[in-house]
C-alpha positions in Angstrom: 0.0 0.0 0.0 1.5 3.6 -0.8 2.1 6.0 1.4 -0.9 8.2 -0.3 -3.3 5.3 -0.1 -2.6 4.7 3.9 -2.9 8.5 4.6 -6.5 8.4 2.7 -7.4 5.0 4.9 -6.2 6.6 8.1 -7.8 10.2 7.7 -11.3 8.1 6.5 -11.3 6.3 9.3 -11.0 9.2 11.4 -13.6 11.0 9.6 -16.0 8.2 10.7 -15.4 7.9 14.1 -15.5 11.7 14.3 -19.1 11.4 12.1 -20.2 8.5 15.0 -19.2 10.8 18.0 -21.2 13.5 16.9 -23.9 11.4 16.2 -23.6 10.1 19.3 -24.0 13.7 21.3 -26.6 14.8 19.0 -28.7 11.8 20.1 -27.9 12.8 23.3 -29.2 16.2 23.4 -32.3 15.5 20.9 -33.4 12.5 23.1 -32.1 13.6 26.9 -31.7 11.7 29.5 -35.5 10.9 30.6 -35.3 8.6 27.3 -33.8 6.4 29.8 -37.0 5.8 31.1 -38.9 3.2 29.8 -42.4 2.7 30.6 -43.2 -0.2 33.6 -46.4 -2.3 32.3 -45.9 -5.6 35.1 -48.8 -8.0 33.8 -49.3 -10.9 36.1 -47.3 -13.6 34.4 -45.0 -17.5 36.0 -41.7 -15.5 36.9 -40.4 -12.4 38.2 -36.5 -11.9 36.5 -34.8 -9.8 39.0 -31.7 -8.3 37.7 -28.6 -7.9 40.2 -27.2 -4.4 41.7 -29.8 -3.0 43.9 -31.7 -3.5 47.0 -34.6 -1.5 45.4 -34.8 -4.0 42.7 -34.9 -6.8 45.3 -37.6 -4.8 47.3 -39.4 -4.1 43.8 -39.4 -7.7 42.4 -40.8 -8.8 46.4 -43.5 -6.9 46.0 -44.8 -8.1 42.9 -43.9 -11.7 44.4 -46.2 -10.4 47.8 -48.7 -9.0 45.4 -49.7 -12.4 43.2 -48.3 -11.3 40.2 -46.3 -14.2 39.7 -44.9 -17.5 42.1 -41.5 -17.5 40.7 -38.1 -15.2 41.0 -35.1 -15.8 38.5 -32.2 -14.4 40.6 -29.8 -13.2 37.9 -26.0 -13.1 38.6 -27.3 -14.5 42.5 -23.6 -14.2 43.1 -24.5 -10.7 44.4 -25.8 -9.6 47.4 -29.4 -7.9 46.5 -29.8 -11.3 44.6 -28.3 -14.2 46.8 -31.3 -16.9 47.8 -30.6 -16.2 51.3 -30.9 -12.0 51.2 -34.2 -12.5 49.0 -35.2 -15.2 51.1 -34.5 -13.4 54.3 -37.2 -10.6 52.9 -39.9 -13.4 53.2 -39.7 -14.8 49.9 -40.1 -18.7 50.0 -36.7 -20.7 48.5 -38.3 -23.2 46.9 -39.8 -20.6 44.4 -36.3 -18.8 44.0 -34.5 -19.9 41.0 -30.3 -18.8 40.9 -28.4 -18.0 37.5 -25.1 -16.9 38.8 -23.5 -16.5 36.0 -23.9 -13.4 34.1 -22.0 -10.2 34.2 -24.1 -8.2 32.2 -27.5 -7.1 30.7 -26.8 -9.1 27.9 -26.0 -12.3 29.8 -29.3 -11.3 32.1 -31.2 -11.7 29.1 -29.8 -14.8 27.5 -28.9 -17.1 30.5 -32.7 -16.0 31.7 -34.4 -17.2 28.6 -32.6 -20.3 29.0 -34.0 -21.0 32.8 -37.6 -19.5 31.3 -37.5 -22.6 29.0 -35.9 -25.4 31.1 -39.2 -24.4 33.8 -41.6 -23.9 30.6 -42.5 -20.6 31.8 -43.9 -18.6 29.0 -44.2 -15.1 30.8 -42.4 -13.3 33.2 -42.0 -9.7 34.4 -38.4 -7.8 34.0 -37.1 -6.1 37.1 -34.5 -3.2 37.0 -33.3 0.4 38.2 -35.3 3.2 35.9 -32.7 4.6 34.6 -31.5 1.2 33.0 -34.8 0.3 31.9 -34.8 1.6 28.3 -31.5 -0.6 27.6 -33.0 -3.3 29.7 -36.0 -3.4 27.5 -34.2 -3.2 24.1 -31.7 -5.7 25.6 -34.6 -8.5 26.7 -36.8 -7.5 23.8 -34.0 -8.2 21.3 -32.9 -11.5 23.1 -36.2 -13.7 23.7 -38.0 -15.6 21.6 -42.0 -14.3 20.6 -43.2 -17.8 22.3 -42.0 -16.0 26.1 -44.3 -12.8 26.9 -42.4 -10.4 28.8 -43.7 -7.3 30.6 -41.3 -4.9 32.9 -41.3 -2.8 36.3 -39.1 -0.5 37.2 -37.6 0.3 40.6 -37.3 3.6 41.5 -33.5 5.1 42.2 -31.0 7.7 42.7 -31.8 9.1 39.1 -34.3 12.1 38.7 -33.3 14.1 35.4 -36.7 16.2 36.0 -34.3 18.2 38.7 -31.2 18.9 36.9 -28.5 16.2 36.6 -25.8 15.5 39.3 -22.3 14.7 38.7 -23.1 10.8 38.9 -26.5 11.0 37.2 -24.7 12.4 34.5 -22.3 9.9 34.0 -25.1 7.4 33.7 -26.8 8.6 31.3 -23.5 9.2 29.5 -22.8 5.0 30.0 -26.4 3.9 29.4 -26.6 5.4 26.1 -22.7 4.5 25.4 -23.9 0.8 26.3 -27.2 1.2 24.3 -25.4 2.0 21.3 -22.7 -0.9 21.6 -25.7 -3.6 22.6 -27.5 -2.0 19.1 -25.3 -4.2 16.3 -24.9 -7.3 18.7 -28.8 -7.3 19.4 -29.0 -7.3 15.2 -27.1 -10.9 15.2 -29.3 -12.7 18.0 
């Protein structure tokens, strides 16, 4: 390759990354951060998928256990302590309708490594549980992931994030990663 043809390679690549990070903060600014917010629709349904990370989403996911609206709690990466057995079970959740996946490390793996407990139990519904502010990923994420034969609905725990108020240093930096993550989960979500 000539000089000339690996300065035009290297200033078009450039050009494109420059093109996808301004994309990237125009999105931000066009869509803000309450975008982050998906909308929680919980319909009564065989398991509750509680995702790892907060004791809000534990507390969320109980209720809807307490409340009927379904027998059943998937314990995603139950490696953690707002989704070990024994924390949930200690909140007056009964163990024998706790189900561990301790495997996965992220959204992704949330989704996928669910699915497969959702079909080894032949549940065919089951209510997402996450943080608000990672519910729009969350949705995109699980959405993308199962198969049309699993119903899924979703409720979202309440957190630290209010973007109604202003934005603090660290809710700030969360929108900044959810929609970083968002965008990287976008092409891998094509190819499930």
């Amino acid at each position: 390759m000539t000089l000339h043809k690996t300065k035009k390679v290297i200033l078009t690549t450039f050009m494109a990354f420059v093109f996808l990070f301004i994309s990237f903060i125009i999105t931000l600014f066009i869509l803000g951060p309450e975008f982050l917010e998906a909308e929680s629709n919980a319909q009564a349904s065989d398991a509750i998928i509680l995702l790892s990370s907060s004791e809000e989403r534990m507390e969320r996911a109980i209720d809807l256990y307490h409340d009927g609206k379904a027998n059943k709690i998937i314990l995603t990466n139950s490696t953690e302590h707002w989704t070990k057995k024994e924390t949930v079970a200690d909140r007056g959740v009964d163990e024998q309708d706790l189900i561990e996946e301790p495997k996965a490390t992220s959204t992704f793996e949330n989704a996928t490594l669910s699915e497969e407990i959702m079909k080894e139990h032949n549940f065919s519904s089951a209510i997402v549980v996450t943080s608000d502010y990672h519910s729009r990923r969350t949705k995109m994420t699980f959405d993308g992931v199962y198969s049309n034969d699993i119903q899924l609905s979703y409720s979202f725990a309440e957190s630290f994030f209010n973007p109604e108020d202003g934005l603090t240093e660290r809710e700030s930096e969360t929108v900044f990663t959810e929609y970083v993550k968002m965008i990287a989960y976008w092409p891998r979500l094509l190819f499930v």
